[in-house]
C-alpha positions as CSV (number, residue, x, y, z in Angstrom):
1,X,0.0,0.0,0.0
2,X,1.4,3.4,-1.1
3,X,2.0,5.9,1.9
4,X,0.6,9.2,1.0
5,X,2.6,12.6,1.9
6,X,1.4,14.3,4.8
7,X,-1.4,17.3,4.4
8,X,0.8,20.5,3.9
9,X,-1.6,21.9,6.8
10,X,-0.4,19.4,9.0
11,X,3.1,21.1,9.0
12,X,1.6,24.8,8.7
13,X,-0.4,23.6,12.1
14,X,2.4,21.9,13.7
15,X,4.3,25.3,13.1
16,X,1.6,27.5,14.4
17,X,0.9,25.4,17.8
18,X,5.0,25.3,18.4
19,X,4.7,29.1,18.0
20,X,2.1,29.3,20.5
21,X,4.1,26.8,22.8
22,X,7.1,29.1,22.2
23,X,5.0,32.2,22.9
24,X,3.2,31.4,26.2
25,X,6.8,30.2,27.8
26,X,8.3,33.7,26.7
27,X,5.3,35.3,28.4
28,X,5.2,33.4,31.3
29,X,8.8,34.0,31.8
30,X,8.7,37.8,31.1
31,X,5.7,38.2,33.3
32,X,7.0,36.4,36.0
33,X,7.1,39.0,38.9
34,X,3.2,39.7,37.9
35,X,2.1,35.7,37.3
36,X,3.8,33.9,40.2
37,X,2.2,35.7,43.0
38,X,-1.3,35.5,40.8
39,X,-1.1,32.0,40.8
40,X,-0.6,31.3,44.3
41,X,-3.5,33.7,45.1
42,X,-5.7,32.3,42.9
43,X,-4.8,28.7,44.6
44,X,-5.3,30.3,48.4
45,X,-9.1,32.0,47.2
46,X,-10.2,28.3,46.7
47,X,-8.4,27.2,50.0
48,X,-10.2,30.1,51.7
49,X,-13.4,29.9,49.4
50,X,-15.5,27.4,51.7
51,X,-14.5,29.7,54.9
52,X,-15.6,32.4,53.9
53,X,-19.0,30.9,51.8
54,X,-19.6,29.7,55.6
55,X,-19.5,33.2,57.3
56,X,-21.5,34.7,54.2
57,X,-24.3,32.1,55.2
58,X,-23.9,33.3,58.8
59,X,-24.9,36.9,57.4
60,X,-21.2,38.6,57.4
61,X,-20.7,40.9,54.8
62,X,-19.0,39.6,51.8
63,X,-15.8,41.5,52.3
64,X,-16.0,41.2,55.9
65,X,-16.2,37.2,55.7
66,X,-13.1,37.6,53.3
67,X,-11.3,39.4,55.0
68,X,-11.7,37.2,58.3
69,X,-10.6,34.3,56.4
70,X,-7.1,36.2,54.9
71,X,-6.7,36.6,58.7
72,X,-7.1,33.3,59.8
73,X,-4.8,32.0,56.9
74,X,-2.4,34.5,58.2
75,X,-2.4,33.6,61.8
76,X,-2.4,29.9,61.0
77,X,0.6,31.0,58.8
78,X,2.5,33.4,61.2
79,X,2.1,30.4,63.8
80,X,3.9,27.4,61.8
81,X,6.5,30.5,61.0
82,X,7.0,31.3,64.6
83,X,7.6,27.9,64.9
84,X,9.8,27.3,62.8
85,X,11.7,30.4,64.2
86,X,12.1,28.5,67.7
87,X,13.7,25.5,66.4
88,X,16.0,27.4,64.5
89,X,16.8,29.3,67.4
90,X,17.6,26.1,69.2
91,X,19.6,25.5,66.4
92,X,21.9,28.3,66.6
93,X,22.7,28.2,70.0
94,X,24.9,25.3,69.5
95,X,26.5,26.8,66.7
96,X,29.8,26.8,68.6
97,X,29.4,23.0,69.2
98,X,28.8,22.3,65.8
99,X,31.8,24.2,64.3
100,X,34.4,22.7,66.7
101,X,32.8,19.2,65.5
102,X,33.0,20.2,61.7
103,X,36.9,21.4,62.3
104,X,37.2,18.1,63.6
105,X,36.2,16.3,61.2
106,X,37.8,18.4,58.8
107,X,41.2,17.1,60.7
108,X,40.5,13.6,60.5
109,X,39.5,13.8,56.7
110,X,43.3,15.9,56.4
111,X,45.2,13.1,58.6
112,X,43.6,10.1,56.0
113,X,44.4,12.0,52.8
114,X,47.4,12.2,54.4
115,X,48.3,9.0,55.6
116,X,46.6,7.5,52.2
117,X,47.4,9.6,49.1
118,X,50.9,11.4,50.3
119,X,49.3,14.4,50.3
120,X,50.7,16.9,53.4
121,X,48.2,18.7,55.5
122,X,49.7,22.2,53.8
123,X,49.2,21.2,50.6
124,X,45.7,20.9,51.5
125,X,44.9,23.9,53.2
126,X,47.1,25.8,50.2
127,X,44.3,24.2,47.9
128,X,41.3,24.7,50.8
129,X,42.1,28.3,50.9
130,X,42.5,28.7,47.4
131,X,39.2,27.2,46.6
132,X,37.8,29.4,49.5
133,X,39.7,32.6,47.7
134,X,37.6,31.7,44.7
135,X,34.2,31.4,46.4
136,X,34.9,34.9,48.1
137,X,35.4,36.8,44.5
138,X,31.7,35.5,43.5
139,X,30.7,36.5,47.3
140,X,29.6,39.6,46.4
141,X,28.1,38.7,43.2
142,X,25.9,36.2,44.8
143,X,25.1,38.1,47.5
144,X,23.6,41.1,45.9
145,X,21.3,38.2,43.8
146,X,20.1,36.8,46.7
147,X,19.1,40.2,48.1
148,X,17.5,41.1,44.8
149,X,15.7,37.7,45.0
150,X,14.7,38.3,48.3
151,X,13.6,41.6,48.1
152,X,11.5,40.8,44.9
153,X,9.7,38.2,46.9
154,X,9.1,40.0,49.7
155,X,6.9,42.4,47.4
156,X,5.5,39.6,45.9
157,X,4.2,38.0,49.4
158,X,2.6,41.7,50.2
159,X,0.7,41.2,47.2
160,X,-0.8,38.1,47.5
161,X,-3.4,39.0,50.0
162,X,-4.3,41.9,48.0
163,X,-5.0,39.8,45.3
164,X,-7.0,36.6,47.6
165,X,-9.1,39.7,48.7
166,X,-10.5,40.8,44.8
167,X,-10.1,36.9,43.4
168,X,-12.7,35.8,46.2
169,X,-14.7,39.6,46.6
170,X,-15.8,39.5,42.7
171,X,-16.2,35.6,42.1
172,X,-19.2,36.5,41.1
173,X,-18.2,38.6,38.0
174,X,-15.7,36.3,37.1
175,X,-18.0,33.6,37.1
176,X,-20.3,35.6,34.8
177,X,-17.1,36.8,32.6
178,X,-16.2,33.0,31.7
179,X,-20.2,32.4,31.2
180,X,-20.7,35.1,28.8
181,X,-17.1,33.9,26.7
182,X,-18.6,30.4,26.8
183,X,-20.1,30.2,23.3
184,X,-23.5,28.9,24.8
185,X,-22.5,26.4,26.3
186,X,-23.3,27.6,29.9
187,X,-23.5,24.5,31.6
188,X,-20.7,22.8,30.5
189,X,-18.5,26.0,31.6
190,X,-19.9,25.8,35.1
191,X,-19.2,22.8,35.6
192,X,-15.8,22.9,34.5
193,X,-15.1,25.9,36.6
194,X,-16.5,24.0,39.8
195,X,-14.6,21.2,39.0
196,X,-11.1,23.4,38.8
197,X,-12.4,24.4,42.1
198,X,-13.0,20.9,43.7
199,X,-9.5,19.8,42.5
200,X,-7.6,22.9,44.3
201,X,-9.4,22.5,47.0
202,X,-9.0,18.6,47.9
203,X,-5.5,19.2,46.1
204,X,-4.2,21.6,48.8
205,X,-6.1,20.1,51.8
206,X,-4.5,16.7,50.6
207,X,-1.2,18.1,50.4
208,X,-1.4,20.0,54.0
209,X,-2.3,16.9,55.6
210,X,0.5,14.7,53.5
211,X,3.0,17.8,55.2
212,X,1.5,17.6,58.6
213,X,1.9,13.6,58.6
214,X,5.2,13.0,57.1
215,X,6.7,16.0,59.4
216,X,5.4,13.7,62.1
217,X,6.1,10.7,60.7
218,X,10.1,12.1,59.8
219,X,10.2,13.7,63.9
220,X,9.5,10.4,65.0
221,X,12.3,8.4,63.0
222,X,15.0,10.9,64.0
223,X,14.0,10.9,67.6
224,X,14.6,7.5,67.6
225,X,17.3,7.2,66.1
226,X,19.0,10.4,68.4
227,X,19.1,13.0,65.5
228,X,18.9,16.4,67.3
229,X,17.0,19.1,66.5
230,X,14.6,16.1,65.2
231,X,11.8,18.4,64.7
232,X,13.4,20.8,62.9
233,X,14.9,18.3,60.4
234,X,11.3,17.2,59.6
235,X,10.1,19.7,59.2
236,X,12.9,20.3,56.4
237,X,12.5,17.1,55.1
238,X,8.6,17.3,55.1
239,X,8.7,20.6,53.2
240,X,11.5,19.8,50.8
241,X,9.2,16.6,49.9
242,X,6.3,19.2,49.1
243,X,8.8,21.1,47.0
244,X,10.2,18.1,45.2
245,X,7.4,15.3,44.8
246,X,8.1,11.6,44.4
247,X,11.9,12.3,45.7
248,X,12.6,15.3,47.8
249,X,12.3,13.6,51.0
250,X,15.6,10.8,49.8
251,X,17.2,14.1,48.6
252,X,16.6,16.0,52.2
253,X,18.5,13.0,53.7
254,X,21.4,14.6,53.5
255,X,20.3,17.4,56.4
256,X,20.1,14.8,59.1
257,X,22.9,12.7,57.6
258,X,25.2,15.5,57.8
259,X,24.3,16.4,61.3
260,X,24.9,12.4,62.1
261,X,28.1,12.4,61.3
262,X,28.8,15.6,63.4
263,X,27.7,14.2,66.4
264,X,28.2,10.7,66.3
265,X,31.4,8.8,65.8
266,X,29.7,5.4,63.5
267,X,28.7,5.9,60.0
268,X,26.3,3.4,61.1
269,X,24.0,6.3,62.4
270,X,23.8,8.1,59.2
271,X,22.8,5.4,57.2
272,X,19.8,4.9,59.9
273,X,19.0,8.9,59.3
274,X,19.1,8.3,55.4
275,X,17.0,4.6,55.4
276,X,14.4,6.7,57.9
277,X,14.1,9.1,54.8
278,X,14.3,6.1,52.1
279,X,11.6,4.3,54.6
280,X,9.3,7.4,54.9
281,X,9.6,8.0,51.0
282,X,8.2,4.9,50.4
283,X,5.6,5.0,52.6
284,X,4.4,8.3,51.3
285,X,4.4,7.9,47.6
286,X,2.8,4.3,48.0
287,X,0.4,4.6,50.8
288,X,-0.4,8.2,52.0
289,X,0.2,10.2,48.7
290,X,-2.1,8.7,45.9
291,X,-4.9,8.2,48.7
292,X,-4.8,12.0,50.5
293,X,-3.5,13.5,47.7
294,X,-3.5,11.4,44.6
295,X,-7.1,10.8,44.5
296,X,-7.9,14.8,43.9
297,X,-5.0,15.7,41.0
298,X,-4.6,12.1,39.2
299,X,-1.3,12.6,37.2
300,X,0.8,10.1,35.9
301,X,4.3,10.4,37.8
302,X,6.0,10.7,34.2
303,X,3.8,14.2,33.5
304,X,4.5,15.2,37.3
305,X,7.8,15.3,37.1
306,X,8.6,16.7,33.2
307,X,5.9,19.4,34.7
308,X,8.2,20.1,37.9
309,X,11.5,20.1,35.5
310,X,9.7,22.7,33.1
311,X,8.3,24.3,35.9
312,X,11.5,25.0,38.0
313,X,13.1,26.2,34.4
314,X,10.6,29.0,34.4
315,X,9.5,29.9,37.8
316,X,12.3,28.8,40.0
317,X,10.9,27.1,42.9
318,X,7.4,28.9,42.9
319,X,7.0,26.7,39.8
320,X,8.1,23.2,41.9
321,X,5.2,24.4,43.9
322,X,2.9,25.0,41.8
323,X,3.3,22.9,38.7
324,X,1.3,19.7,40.4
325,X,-1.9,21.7,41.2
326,X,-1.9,23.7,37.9
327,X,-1.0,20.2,35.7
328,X,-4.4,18.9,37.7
329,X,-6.3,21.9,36.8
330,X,-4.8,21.5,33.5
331,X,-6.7,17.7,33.2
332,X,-9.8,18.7,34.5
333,X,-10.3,20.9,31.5
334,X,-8.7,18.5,28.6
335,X,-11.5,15.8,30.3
336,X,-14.7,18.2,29.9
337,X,-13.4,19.5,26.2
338,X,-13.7,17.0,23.2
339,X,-10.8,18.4,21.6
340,X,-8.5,18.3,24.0
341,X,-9.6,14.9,25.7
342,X,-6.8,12.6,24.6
343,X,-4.3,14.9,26.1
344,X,-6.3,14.7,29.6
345,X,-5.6,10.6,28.7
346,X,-1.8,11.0,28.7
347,X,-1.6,13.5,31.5
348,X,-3.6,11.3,34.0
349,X,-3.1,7.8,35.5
350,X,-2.8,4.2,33.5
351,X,-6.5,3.2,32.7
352,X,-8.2,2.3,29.3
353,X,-9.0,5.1,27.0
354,X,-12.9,3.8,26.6
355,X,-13.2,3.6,30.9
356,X,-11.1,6.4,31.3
357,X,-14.1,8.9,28.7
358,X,-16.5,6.8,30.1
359,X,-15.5,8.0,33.9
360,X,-14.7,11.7,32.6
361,X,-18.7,11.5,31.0
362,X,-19.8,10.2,34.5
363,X,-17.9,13.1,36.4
364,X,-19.0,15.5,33.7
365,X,-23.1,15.1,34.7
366,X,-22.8,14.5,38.6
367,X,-21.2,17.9,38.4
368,X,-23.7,19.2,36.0
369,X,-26.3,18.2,38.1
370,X,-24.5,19.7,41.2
371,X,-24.1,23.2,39.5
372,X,-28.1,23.5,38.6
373,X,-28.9,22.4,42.1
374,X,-25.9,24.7,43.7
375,X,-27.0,27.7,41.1
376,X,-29.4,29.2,43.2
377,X,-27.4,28.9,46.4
378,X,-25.0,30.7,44.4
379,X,-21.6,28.6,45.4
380,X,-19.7,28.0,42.6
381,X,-16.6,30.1,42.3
């Protein structure tokens, strides 16, 4: 059978939607300072939606009830901050301990290259405080980055509440704005919108509660293994797993594995801090992961991680936060649009095409139904 050439639209397409591809990266890029703290508002107005829905039906005012639930976010907020302050407080106070342990160590690592490669203790600290020389020169450099950095997202955080207050204040409008540009199809559009909602919504709980119990589960291990500051190290751990899913929590090993080998003499204990992090890892992306959070955002670990590699080359670590929840969002509309339904296919979990339309179709009317019944109550986003 003769293979016919390919439509010359088919290229002329191909060209346009790699353009578009091109074009949104370059925007999202160049608009970062604007989009990033956006994003995250947006995702805190659905967090804080039901909250203040509830004081609305207690007869607050609608910007009173939002405004008591920025508050509440803030002191619940301020408090794990405050926290987090006292344990690193803790911390510093045996700073002094800690350095005459790491110039310790240093010594012994000198006396082995020493006694092992013929390499004096002078040579050594001519090359450490070369190296050290070198790191100074770009001192400055990186130093005025990180203040940049730091300054920039500084501004940033005093928007977002700004921005929670007007996303959740005029719902309403926006609601109506994405109904009129629907092209008739009202219903459909609703439902889509609500459904965005539900999947931020169990999304973040899912992953609060995932935090909370690998923090817990992390404090635990080190205490029992004599890791100090055990608290604070889960609380690292917890949150660089957050940052970095499927593998953040083996990568934040080396936090209590480092402090291990400062204050104990066996490697034996460091191995126990990193299989407490290998153990916990497992646990989490097998057991508590695809039922707290997996269940709400159901993303194939393939997508999840190209999306946190793309994400982190455009937005830094904003974007490893953000790219899971937005990727979710991302299916929930590819499921409800015809078009764009194979693409919701390769995005989610391993299922047959035919069950996997036929669940999307199911979905699509119990939320349907739920928006007519819901429209007169008025609590869709």
């Amino acid at each position: 059978m003769k293979l016919l050439p390919p439509n010359p639209s088919f290229y002329l397409s191909a060209l346009i939607r790699l353009f578009l591809l091109a074009l949104v990266i370059f925007i999202l890029i160049v608009a970062k300072e604007l989009l990033v703290p956006l994003t995250i508002a947006v995702f805190l107005s659905f967090i804080l939606l039901p909250i203040s829905q509830r004081l609305e039906k207690l007869h607050f005012p609608r910007s009173l009830a939002v405004i008591t639930s920025i508050v509440f976010a803030f002191i619940l907020i301020s408090g794990f901050v405050w926290f987090l302050y006292l344990q690193l407080q803790s911390f510093s106070n045996e700073s002094d301990q800690l350095k005459s342990k790491i110039a310790e160590k240093i010594n012994a690592i000198q006396i082995y290259i020493r006694e092992h490669f013929n390499v004096t203790k002078r040579d050594q600290s001519k090359w450490m405080d070369k190296k050290i020389a070198g790191a100074m020169e770009e001192g400055d450099q990186y130093l005025l980055t990180f203040f940049s950095i730091t300054g920039s997202f500084l501004t940033n955080l005093a928007l977002i509440p700004i921005y929670v207050y007007f996303i959740t204040m005029y719902r309403t409008k926006i609601k109506i704005f994405v109904s009129l540009k629907s092209n008739g199809d009202h219903e459909n559009t609703l439902g889509i919108i609500h459904s965005i909602t539900l999947v931020a919504q169990k999304y973040l709980k899912g992953l609060t509660v995932d935090l909370l119990i690998v923090i817990s589960l992390c404090s635990i291990g080190f205490l029992i293994i004599g890791v100090k500051h055990a608290i604070l190290f889960g609380i690292l751990v917890g949150v660089c797993n957050v940052v970095i899913p499927y593998m953040g929590l083996t990568l934040a090993s080396i936090f209590p594995l480092f402090m291990m080998v400062l204050t104990h003499d066996e490697i034996s204990y460091a191995f126990a801090a990193v299989g407490v992090c290998i153990l916990i890892q497992f646990i989490d992306n097998h057991f508590i992961n695809p039922y707290i959070v997996g269940s709400s955002v159901s993303i194939n670990p393939l997508t999840a991680f190209i999306a946190l590699v793309a994400s982190a080359m455009i937005w830094g670590i904003f974007g490893m936060l953000l790219c899971i929840p937005v990727t979710g969002m991302l299916k929930v509309v590819c499921d409800n649009v015809e078009s764009l339904k194979p693409y919701g296919y390769i995005i989610g979990q391993e299922k047959v095409f035919g069950e996997d339309l036929a669940l999307a179709k199911r979905k699509k009317n119990s939320v349907l139904k739920m928006v007519v019944t819901n429209k007169k109550k008025r609590q869709v986003f």
